[in-house]
Structure formats: C-alpha cells, structure tokens
Backbone as CSV, one residue per row, in Angstrom:
resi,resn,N_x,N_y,N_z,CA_x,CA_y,CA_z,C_x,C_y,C_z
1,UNK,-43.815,-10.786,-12.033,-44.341,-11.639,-10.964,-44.524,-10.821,-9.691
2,UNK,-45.856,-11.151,-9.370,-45.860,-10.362,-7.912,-45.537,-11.563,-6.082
3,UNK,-44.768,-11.145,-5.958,-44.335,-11.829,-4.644,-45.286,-11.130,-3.343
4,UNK,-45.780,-11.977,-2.727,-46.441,-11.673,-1.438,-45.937,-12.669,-0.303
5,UNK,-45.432,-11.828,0.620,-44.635,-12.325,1.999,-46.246,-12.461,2.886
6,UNK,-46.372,-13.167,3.704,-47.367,-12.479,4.711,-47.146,-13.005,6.169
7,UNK,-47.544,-12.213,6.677,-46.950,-12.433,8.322,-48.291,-12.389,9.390
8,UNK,-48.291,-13.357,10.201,-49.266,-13.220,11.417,-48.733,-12.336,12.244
9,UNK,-49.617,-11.575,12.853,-49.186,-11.235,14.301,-48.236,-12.012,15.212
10,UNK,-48.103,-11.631,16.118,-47.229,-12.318,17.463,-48.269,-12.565,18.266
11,UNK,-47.457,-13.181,19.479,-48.556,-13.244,20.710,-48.900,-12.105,21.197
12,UNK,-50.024,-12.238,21.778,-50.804,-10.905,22.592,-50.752,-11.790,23.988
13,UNK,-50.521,-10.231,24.485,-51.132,-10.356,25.847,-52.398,-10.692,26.386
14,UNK,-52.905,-11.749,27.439,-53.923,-11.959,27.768,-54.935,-13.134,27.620
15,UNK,-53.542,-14.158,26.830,-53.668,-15.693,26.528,-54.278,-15.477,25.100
16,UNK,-54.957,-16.960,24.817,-55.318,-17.201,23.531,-57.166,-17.235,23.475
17,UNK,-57.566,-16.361,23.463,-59.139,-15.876,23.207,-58.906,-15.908,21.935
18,UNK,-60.431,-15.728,21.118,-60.669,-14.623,19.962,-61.373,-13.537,20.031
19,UNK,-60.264,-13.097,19.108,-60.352,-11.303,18.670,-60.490,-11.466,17.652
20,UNK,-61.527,-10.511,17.262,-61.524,-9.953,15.958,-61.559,-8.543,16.348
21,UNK,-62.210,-7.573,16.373,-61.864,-5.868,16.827,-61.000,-5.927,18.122
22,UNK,-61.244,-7.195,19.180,-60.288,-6.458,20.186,-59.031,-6.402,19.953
23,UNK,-58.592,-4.891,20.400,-56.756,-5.063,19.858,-56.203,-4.986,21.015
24,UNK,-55.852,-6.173,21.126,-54.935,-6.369,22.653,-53.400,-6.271,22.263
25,UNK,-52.473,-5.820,23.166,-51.283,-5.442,22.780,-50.499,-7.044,22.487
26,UNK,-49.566,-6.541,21.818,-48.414,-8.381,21.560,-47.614,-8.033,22.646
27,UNK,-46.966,-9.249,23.189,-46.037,-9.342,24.286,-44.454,-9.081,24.034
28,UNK,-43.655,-9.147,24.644,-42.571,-8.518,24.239,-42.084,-10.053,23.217
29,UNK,-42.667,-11.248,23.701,-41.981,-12.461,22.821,-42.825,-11.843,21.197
30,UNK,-44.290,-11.780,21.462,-44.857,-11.234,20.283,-43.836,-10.334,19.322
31,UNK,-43.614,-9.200,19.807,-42.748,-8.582,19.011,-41.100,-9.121,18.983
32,UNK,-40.845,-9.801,19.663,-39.668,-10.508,19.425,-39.658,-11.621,17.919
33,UNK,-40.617,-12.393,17.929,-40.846,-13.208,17.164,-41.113,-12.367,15.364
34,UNK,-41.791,-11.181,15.564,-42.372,-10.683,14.571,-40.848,-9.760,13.580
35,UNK,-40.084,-9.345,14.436,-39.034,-8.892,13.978,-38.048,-10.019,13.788
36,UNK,-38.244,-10.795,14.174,-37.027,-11.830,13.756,-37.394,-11.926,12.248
37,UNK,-38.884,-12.299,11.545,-38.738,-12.406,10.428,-38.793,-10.762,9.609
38,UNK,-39.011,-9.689,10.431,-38.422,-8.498,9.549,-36.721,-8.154,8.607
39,UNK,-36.438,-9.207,9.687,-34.811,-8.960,9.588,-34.364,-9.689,8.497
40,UNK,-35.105,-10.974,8.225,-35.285,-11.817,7.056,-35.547,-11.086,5.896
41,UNK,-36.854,-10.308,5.929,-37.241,-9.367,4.956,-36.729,-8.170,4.705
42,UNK,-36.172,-7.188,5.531,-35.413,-6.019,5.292,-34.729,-5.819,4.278
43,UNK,-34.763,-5.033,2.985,-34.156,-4.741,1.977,-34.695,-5.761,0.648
44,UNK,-35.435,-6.507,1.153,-36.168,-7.294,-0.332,-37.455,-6.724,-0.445
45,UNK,-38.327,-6.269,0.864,-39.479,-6.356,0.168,-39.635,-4.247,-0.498
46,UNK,-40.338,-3.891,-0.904,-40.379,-2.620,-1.516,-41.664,-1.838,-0.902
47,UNK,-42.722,-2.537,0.069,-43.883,-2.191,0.060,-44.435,-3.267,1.269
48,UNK,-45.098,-2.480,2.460,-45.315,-3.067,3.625,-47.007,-2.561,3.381
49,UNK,-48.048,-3.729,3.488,-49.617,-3.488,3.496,-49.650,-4.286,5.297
50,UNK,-50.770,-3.758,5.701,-51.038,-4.341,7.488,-52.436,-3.605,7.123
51,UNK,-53.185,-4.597,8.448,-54.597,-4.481,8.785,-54.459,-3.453,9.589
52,UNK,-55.413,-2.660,10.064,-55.413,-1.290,10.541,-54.892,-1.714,11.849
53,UNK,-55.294,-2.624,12.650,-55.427,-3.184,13.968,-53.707,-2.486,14.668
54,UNK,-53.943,-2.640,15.690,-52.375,-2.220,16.355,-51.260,-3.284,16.186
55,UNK,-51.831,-4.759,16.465,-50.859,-5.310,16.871,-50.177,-5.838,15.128
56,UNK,-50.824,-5.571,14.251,-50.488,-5.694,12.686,-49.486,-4.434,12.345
57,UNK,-50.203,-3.286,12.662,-50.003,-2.068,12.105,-48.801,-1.606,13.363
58,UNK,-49.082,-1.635,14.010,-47.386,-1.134,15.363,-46.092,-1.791,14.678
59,UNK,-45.891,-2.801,14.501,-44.973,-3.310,13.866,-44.429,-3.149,12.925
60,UNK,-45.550,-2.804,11.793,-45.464,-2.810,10.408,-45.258,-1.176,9.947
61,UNK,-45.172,-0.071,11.119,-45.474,1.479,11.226,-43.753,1.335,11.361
62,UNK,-43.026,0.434,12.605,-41.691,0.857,13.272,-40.854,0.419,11.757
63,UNK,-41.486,-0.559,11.072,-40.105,-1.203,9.944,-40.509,-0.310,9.050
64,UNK,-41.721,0.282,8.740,-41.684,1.408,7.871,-40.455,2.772,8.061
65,UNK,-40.684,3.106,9.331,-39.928,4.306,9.796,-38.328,3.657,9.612
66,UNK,-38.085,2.419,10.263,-37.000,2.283,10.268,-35.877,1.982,8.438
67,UNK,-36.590,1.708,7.543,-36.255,1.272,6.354,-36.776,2.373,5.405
68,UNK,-37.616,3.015,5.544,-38.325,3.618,4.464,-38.867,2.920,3.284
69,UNK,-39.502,2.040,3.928,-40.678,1.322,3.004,-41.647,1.412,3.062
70,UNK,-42.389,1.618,2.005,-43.739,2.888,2.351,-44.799,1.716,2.737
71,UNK,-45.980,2.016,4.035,-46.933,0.969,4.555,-48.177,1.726,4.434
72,UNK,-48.692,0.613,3.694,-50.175,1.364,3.551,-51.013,-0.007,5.152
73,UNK,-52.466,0.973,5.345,-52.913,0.226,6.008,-54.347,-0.199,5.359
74,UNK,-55.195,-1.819,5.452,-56.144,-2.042,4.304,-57.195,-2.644,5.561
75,UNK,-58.331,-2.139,5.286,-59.400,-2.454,6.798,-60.129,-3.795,5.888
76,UNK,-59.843,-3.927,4.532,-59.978,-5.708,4.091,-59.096,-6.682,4.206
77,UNK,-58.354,-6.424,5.538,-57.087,-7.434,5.862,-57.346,-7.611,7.675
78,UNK,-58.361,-7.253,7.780,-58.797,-6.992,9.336,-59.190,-8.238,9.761
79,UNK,-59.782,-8.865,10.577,-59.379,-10.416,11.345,-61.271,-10.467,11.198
80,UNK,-61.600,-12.037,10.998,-63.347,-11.668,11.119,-63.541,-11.338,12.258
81,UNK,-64.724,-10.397,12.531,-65.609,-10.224,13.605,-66.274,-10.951,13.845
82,UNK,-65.996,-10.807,15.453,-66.535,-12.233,16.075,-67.779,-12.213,16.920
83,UNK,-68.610,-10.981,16.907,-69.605,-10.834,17.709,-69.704,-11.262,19.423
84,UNK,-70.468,-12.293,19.290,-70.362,-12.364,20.790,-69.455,-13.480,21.601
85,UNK,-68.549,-13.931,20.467,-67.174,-14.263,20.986,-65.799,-14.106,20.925
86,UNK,-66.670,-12.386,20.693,-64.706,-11.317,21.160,-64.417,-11.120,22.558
87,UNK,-63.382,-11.500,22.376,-62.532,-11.949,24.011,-63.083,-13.048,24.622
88,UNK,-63.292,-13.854,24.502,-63.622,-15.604,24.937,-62.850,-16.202,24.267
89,UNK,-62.539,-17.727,25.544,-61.418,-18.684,25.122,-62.235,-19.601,24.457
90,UNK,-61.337,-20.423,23.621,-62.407,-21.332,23.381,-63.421,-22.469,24.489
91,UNK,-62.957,-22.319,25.766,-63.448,-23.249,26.512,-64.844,-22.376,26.988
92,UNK,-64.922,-20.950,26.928,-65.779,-20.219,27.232,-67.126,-20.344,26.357
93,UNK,-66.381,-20.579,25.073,-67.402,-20.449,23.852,-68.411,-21.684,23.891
94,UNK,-67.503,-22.681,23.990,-67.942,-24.161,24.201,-68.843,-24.478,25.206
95,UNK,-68.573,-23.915,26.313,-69.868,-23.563,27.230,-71.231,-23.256,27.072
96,UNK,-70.897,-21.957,26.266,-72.132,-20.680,26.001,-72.909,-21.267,25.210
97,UNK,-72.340,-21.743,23.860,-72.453,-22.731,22.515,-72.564,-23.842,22.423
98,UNK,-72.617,-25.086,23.016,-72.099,-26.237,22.672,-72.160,-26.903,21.142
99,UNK,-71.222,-27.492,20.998,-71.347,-28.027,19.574,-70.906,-27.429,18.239
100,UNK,-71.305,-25.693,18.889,-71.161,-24.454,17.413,-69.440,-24.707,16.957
101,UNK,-68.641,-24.416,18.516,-67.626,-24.290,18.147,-66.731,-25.293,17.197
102,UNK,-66.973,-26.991,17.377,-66.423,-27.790,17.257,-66.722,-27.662,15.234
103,UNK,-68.021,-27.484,15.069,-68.553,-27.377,13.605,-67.835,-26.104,13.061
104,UNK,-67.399,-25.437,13.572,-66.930,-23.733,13.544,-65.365,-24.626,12.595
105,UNK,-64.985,-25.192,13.828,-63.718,-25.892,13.560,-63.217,-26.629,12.057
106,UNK,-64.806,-27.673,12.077,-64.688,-28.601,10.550,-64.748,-27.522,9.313
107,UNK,-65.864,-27.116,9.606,-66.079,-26.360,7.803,-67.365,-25.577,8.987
108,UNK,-66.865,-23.786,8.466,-67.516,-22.675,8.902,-68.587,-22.640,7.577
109,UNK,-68.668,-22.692,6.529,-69.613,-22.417,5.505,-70.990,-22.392,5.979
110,UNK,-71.419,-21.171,5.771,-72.686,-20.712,6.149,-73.363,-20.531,7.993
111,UNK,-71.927,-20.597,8.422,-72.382,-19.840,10.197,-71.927,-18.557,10.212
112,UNK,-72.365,-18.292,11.198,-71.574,-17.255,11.665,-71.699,-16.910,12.948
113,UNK,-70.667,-16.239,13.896,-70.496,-16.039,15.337,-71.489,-15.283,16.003
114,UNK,-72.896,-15.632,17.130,-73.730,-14.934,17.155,-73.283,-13.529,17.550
115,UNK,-74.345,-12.646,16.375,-73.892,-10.911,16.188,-72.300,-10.698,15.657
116,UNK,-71.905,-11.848,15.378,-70.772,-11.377,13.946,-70.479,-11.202,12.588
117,UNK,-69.563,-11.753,12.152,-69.465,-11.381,10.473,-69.482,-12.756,10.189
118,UNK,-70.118,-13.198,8.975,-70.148,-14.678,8.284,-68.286,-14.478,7.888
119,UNK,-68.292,-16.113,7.616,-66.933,-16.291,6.864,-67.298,-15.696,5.212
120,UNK,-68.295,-15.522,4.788,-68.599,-15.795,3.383,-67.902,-13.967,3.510
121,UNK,-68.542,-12.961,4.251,-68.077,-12.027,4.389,-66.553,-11.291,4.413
122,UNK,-66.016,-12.471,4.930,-64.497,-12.459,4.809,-64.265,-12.603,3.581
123,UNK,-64.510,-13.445,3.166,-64.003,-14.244,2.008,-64.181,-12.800,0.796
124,UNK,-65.690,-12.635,0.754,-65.402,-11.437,0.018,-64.547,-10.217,-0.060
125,UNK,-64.129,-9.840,1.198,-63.630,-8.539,1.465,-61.945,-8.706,0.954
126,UNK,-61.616,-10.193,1.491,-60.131,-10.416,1.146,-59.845,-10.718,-0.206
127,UNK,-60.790,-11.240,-1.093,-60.849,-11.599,-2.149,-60.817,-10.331,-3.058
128,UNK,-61.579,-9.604,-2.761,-61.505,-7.985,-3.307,-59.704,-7.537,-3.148
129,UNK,-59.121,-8.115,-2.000,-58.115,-6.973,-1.747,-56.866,-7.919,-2.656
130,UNK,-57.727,-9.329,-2.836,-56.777,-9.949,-3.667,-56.365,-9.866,-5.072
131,UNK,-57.434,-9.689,-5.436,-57.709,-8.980,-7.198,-56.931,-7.296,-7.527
132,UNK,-57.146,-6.982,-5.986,-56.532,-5.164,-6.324,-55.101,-5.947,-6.325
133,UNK,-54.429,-6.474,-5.234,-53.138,-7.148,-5.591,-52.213,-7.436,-6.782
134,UNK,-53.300,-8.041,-7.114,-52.532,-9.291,-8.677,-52.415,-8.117,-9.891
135,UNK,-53.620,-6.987,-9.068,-53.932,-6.239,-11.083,-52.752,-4.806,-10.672
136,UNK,-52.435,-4.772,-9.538,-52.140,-3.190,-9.569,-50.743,-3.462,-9.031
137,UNK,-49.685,-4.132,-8.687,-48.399,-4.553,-7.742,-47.415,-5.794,-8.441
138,UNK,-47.732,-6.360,-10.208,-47.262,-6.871,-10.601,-45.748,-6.305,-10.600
139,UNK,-44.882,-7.306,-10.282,-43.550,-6.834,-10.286,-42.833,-6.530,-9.122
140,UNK,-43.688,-6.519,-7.951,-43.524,-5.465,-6.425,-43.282,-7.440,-5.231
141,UNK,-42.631,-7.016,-4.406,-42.528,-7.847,-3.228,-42.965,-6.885,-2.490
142,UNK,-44.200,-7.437,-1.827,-44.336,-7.068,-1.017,-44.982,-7.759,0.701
143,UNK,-45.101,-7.222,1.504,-45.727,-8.008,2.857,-46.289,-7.661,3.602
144,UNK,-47.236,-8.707,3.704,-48.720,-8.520,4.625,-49.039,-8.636,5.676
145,UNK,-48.897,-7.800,7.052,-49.267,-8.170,8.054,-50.425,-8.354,8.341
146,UNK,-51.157,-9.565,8.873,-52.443,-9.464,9.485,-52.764,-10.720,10.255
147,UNK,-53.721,-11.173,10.268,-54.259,-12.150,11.299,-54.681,-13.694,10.731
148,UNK,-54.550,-14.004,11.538,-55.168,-15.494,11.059,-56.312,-16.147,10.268
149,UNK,-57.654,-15.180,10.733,-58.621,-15.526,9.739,-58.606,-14.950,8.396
150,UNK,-57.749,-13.965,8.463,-57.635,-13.035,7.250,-56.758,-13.800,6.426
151,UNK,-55.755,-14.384,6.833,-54.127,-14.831,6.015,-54.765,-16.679,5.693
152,UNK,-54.981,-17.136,6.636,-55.850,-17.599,6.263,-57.225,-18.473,5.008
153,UNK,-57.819,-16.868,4.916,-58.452,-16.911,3.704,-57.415,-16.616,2.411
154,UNK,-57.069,-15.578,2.492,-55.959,-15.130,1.612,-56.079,-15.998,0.791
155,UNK,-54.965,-17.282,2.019,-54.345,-18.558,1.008,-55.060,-19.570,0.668
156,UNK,-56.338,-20.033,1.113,-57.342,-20.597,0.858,-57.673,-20.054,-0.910
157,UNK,-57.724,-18.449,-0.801,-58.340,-17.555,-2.480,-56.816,-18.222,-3.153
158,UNK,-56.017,-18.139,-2.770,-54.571,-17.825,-3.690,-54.656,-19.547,-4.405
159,UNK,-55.115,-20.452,-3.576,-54.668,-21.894,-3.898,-55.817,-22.049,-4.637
160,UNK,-56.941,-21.320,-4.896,-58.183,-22.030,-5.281,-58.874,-23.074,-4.847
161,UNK,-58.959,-22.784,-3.450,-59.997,-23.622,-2.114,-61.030,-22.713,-1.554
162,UNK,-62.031,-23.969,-0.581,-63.417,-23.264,-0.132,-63.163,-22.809,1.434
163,UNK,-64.347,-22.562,1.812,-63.900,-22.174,3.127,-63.576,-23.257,3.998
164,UNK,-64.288,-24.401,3.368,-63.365,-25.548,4.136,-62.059,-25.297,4.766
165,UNK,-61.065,-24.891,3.630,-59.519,-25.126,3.397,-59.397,-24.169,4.278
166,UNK,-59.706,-23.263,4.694,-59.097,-21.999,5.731,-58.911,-22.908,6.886
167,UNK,-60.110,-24.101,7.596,-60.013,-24.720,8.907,-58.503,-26.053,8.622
168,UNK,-57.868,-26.179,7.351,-57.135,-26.988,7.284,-55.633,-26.572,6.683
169,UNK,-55.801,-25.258,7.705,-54.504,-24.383,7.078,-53.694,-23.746,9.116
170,UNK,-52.774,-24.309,9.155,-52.163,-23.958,10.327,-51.400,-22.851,10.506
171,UNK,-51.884,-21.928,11.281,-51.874,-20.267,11.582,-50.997,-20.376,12.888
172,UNK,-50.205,-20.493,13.348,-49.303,-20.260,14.638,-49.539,-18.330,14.168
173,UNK,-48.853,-17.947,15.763,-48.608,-17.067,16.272,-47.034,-16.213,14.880
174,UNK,-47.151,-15.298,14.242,-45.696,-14.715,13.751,-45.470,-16.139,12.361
175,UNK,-46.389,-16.547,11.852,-46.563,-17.962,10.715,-46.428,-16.807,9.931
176,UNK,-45.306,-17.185,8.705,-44.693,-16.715,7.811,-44.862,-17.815,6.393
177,UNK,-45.540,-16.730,5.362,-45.882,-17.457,4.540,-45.258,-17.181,2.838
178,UNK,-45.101,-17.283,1.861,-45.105,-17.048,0.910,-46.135,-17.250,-0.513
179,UNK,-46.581,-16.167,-1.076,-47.063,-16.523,-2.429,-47.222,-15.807,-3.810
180,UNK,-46.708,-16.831,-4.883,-46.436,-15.696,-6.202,-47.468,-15.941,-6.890
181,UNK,-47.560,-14.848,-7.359,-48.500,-14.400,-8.604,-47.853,-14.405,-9.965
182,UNK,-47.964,-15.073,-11.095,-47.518,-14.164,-12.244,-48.739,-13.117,-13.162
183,UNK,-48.172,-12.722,-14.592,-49.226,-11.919,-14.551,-50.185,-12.677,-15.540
184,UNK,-50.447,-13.695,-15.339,-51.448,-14.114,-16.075,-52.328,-14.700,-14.671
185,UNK,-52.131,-14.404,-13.551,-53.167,-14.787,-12.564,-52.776,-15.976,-12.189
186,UNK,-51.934,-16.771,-12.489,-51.254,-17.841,-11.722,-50.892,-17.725,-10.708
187,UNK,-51.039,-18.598,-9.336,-50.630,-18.396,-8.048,-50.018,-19.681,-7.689
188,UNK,-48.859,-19.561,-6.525,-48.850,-20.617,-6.016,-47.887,-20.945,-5.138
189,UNK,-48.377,-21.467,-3.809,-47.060,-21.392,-2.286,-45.884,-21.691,-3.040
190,UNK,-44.680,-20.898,-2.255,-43.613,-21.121,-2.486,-43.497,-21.983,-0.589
191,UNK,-43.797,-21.302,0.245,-43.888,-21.589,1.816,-44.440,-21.649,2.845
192,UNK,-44.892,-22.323,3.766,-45.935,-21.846,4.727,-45.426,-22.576,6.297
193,UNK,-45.656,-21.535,7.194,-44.836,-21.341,8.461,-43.604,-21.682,8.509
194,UNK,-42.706,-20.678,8.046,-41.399,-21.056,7.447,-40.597,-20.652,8.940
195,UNK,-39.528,-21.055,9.486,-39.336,-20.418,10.864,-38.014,-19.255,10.340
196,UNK,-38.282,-17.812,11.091,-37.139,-17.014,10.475,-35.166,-17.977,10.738
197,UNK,-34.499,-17.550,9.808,-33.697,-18.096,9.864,-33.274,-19.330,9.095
198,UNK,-34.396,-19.927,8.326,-34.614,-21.315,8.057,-33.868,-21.413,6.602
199,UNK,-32.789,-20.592,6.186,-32.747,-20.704,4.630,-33.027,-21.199,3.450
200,UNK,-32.848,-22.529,4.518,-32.860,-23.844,3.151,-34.060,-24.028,2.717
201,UNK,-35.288,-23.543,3.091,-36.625,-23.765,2.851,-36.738,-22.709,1.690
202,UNK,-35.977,-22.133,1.403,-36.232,-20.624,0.458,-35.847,-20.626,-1.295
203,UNK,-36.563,-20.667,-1.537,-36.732,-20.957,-2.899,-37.165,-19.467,-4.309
C-alpha cells in the first residue's frame, strides 16, 4: 500500500491574493503551522516530494536536512498559473472581471485565467505525477508539499471526481490530508484537514 500524506503551504506574507509563480515568503505563523504537522510526521514518512516553489520546497529542504529523508522536488505539483491574476485579491479580480471569478468559483471546466494555464492543464500534469506515484512508491509513505490548486486536484484524481470537485474541496492554509493507494489502484481518504495533534482522527 502506498500512503500519501499531503500538506498545504502556510500563510504567506502579503495577505490572501493568488499565486501561482509568485513565491512570496510564509510568515513566521506560516512556518509555525507547517512544522507542527512535521512533528506529527517525523520518523513515519520515508520520502518527502514538494513543488519547486520556495514556500513548499524551504520547508520541505529544512525536514529533509534535519531527518535525512530524501526530498525530491516535482514542477507537476506547482500551483496553476494564473496569468493575469498573479498577485490580485479576489476583490481586485472581481473588479477587472466581473462575474469570471464567481463562475471560476462553481465549476472552472473549460476557463481559464486571462494569459494563464486552463484547469484541464492541471489536471493533466498532476494526474501524470499521480500514475508515476501509484506505479513506482508502492509500499513507501510518503509527503507532499504543495498548494492548493495542485492538492486540490490531486484529491479530486485520487477520489475519482471532475473538476467540479476541486471547487468543493476545502484547502485552508498548512490543510493536512491523507490518501492510500493499494496496489491494484484502489484509492481512498483516510483524512482531510486534520489539525496537527488531533490523534483520534487517525486511522
């Protein structure tokens, strides 16, 4: 059975915009929050994967060094690109856009952010990194740092949902998730935004 932990980022500095390439630093609560559930994970998992990005990969570089658990970094775990609403709040977007955002919200299928990446694009790239997963790490715990649209989809592919299901999946800031694989390609949540510390939720 392959076990997959996966972890959001923390907060960043500079409020709540979207990013997709911008890598704005996490705040000290950011990395406060993000190590609380390392400490949870320390000594179970065998294998740390993170999106190239800093605020994925800084974190996921220090518990490497500190444990010696080897971290690869995967640029198909990277957050969608958002074209011309990287670094805008949503009240900014809603302005520029009217209407896009709110439909963005229900079901993204077949938009995309003007001069960004479609969701369908996501969907492929993570879906690829999901199949290398299941076929090559049977047996391995391991955990995923990355972002919201990415983790996201993930679990949208893992449950066998559309892109609908990504807008009806709740992503907090440091949202800690669980999901197993066996090796016949079976998947299925064990947890989702579990708070570190929470035992009894652990199965």
């Amino acid at each position: 059975m392959l076990t997959i932990d996966m972890l959001r980022h923390g907060e960043l500095q500079g409020g709540v915009r979207y990013r997709g390439v911008i890598d704005d630093p996490l705040t000290s609560q950011g990395w406060a929050h993000m190590n609380a559930v390392w400490r949870e994970l320390d000594g179970r998992v065998d294998l740390i994967i993170s999106s190239p990005l800093s605020r994925c990969s800084g974190p996921a570089r220090e518990w490497s060094r500190q444990s010696g658990v080897p971290c690869l970094e995967d640029e198909r775990l990277m957050e969608l690109r958002y074209g011309a609403w990287e670094g805008k709040t949503a009240e900014e977007i809603r302005r520029q856009w009217p209407g896009m955002l709110e439909q963005w919200r229900r079901d993204p299928t077949g938009m995309q952010p003007p001069g960004g990446e479609a969701p369908e694009m996501l969907r492929e790239r993570v879906a690829s990194w999901w199949e290398h997963a299941h076929a090559c790490w049977q047996g391995r715990h391991i955990l995923v740092v990355a972002h919201s649209g990415s983790l996201r989809m993930l679990l949208a592919i893992a449950l066998g949902g559309g892109l609908a299901m990504t807008r009806r999946i709740d992503m907090p800031y440091a949202c800690w998730s669980r999901v197993c694989v066996d090796r016949h390609g079976r998947s299925w949540l064990v947890f989702h935004n579990r708070p570190a510390g929470d035992h009894d939720n652990q199965r």
